[in-house]
N, C-alpha and C positions, 0 to 999 in steps of 0.2 A: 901788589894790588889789594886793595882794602876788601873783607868777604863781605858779603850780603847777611848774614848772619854767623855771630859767634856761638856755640855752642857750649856750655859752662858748666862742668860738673865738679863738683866735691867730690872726692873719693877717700872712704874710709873704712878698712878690711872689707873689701867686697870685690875678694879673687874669684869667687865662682858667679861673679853677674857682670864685672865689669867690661868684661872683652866682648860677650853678649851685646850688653847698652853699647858700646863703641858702635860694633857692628852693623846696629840698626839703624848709626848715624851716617855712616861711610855707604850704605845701602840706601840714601833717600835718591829719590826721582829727579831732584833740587839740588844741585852739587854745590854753589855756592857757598862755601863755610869753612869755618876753622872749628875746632875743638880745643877748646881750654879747661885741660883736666889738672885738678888742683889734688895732690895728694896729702890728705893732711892727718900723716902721722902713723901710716897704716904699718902694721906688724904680721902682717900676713905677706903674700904673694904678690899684693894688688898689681904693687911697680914691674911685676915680671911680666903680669898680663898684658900689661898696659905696653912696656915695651916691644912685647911680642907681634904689635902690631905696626907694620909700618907704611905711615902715609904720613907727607912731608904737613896736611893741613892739621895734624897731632901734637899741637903744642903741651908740653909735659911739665909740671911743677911738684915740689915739694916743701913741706914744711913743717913743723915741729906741730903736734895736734894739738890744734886751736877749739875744736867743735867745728860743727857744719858748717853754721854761719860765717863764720870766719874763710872758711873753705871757699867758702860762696862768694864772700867780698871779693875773696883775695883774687877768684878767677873773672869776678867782674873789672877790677883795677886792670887786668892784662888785658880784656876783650877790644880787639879792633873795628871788630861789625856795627852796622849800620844799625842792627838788632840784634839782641842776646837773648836767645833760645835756654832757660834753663831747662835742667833735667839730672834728675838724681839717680847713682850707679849702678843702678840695680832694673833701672825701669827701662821700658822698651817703644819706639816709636814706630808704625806701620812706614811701608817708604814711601807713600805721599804726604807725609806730614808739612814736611818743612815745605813744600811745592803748595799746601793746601794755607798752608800758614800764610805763604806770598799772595796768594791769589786774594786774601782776606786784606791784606797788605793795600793792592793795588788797587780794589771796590774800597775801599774806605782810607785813604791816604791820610786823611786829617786826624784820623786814630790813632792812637798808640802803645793801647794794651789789649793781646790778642791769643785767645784761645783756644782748643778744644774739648770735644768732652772725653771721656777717660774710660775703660774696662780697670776695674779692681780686682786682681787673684787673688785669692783667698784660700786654706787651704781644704775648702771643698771646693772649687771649679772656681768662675769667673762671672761675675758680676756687674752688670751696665748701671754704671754712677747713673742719677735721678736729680733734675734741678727743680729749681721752683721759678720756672718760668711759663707765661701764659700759655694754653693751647701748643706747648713747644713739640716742635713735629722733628723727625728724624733728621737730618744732613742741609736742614734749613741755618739760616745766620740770623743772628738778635745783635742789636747793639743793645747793652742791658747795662742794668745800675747793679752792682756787685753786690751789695748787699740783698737787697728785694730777689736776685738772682740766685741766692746759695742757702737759702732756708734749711735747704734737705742735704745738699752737698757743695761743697764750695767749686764755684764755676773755675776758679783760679788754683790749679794745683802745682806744684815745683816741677813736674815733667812736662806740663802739657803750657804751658806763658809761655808767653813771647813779648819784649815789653822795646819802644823804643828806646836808645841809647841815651838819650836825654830823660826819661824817666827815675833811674836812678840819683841824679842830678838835684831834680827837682824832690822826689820825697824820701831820699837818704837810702842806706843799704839796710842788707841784715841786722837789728840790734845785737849784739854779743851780748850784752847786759843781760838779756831773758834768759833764763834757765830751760824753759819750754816755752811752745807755740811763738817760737819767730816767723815761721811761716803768716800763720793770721796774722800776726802784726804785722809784716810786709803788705799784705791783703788789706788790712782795713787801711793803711795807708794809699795804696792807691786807689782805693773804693772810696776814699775821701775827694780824690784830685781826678781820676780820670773814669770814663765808661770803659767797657769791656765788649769786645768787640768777638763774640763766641759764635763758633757753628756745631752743634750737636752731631755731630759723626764723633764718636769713640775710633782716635788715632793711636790713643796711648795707653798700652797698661800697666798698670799702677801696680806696684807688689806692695800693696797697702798693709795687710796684716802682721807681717814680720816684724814693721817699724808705728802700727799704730800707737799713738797718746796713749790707748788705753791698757797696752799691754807692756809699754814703758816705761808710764811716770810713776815719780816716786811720792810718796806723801806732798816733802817740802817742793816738788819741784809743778804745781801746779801753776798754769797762767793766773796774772790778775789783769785785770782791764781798766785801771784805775786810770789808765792813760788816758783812755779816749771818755771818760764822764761830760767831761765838756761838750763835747761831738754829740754823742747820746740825747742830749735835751732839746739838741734842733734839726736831728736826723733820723725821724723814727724808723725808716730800712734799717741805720747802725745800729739803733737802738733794742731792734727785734733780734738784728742779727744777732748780737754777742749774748743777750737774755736766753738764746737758744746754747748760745756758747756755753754760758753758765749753768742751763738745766746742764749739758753733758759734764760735764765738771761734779757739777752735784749730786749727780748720779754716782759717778766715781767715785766721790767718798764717800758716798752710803755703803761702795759694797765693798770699801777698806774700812768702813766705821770711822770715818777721820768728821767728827762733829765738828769741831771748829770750823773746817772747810766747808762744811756744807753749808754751816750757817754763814758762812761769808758771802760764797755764790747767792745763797735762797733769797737773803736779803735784798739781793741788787736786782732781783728779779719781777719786773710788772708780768703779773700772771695772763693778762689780755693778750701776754704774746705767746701765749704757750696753749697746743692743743689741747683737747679733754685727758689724752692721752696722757702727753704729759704731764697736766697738773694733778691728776692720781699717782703716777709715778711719786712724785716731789712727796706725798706725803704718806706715803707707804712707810715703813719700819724694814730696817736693812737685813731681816730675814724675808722678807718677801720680795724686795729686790733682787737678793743670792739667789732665790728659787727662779722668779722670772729670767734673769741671767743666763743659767743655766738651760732652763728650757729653750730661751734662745738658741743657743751655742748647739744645743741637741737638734734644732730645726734644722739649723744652718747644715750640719751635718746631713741630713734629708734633700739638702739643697733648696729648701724653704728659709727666705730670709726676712727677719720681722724687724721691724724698725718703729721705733716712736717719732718718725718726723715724716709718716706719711698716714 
């Protein structure tokens, strides 16, 4: 019998999260589901944890390591469900997620890209993602335009989508080609083609810090957006959105000193989309960004966390 929703994970070295994430899947209120755990390439443990669990809707793969994306196609090609639920190996779902995800399903059937909102751990405590949507009230539901939606955080994150199975279809998979930010590019592809159908209850937490952009990319492996310039001139949500994309980017090589890059990002930048905030930022000198930085990183330890996009 076909599941109501596929569950789709990449997995790669993540022996000490990944029997956790299973867990939290095989513990939802909403039993209907398979799991399609795509191992791609892991040198650790992963495969022992993962086997350690047994429940026959545990579908198990491997592969020679491709990167995530690939990880992710590859478990999207095997998924059988009606929807594919991503979620990355380390993060964790409350047990009415997937129950809370149907019911989104069922009030809006003509939908097909479906969210919630997120907790980010961090490693001083826990954090409730912030969007940029109007008057938006707790455990209420938006249908919302993704971009205009994700100013401050993106509405659409790898744990917390739900997308119909015909989505994939229509705006293609993970690019492999990117070296970083396939995520966003998935993202503005469907922010291109479909609304997003979001309820602000924090179902999923995010173990954001260990894998963020900012404390993984390398100089060369910065996104460009040159893809979507087209898009940009007759979509001014995409167009604010990714100009925000690029202040963070350009922030990032101010505090690696990487000039070329910043002057690549600054350039593409209409500053009318950028708060007061950040357009001081933008033209500070990269010892005064290392200093604000820092004091950041000190608050956050206080459990005061400062952000330039509120």
């Amino acid at each position: 019998m076909t599941p109501f929703f596929s569950v789709l994970i990449s997995l790669y070295n993540k022996e000490g999260f990944i029997k956790t994430t299973i867990e939290s899947v095989l513990s939802q209120t909403f039993q209907d589901f398979e799991i399609i755990v795509v191992n791609d390439g892991s040198t650790d443990a992963s495969e022992t944890m993962v086997n350690s669990i047994l429940d026959h809707r545990i579908k198990y793969f491997k592969q020679d390591n491709k990167g995530a994306s690939a990880g992710r196609n590859a478990a999207i090609s095997k998924a059988s469900g009606q929807y594919l639920a991503l979620l990355d190996a380390d993060d964790i779902w409350q047990e009415n997620y997937l129950e809370t995800i149907n019911q989104l399903i069922t009030f809006h059937p003509e939908q097909a890209v479906f969210a919630t909102a997120v907790t980010i751990e961090t490693s001083n405590g826990l954090v409730r993602s912030m969007y940029s949507i109007n008057n938006i009230k707790d455990k209420e539901i938006y249908i919302v335009d993704y971009f205009k939606s994700s100013y401050i955080n993106t509405v659409l994150t790898s744990s917390s989508t739900v997308v119909h199975q015909n989505v994939f279809d229509k705006i293609g998979t993970y690019d492999t080609s990117l070296k970083s930010g396939q995520d966003t590019d998935l993202w503005i592809r469907i922010g291109l083609q479909y609304k997003v159908v979001f309820i602000n209850d924090a179902l999923v937490t995010y173990r954001y810090e260990k894998k963020s952009l900012s404390n993984r990319t390398k100089r060369s492996d910065k996104p460009k957006y040159d893809n979507y310039l087209k898009f940009e001139a007759t979509n001014p949500g995409l167009k604010k959105f990714i100009d925000l994309n690029r202040f963070s980017m350009a922030i990032l090589s101010k505090l690696e000193n990487d000039r070329s890059s910043f002057k690549r990002f600054e350039k593409e930048i209409d500053y009318n989309n950028l708060n007061k905030k950040q357009q001081f930022l933008l033209k500070q000198p990269t010892s005064v960004i290392r200093c604000l930085h820092f004091f950041k990183k000190r608050m956050q330890h206080f459990g005061i966390h400062l952000s330039a996009f509120k």
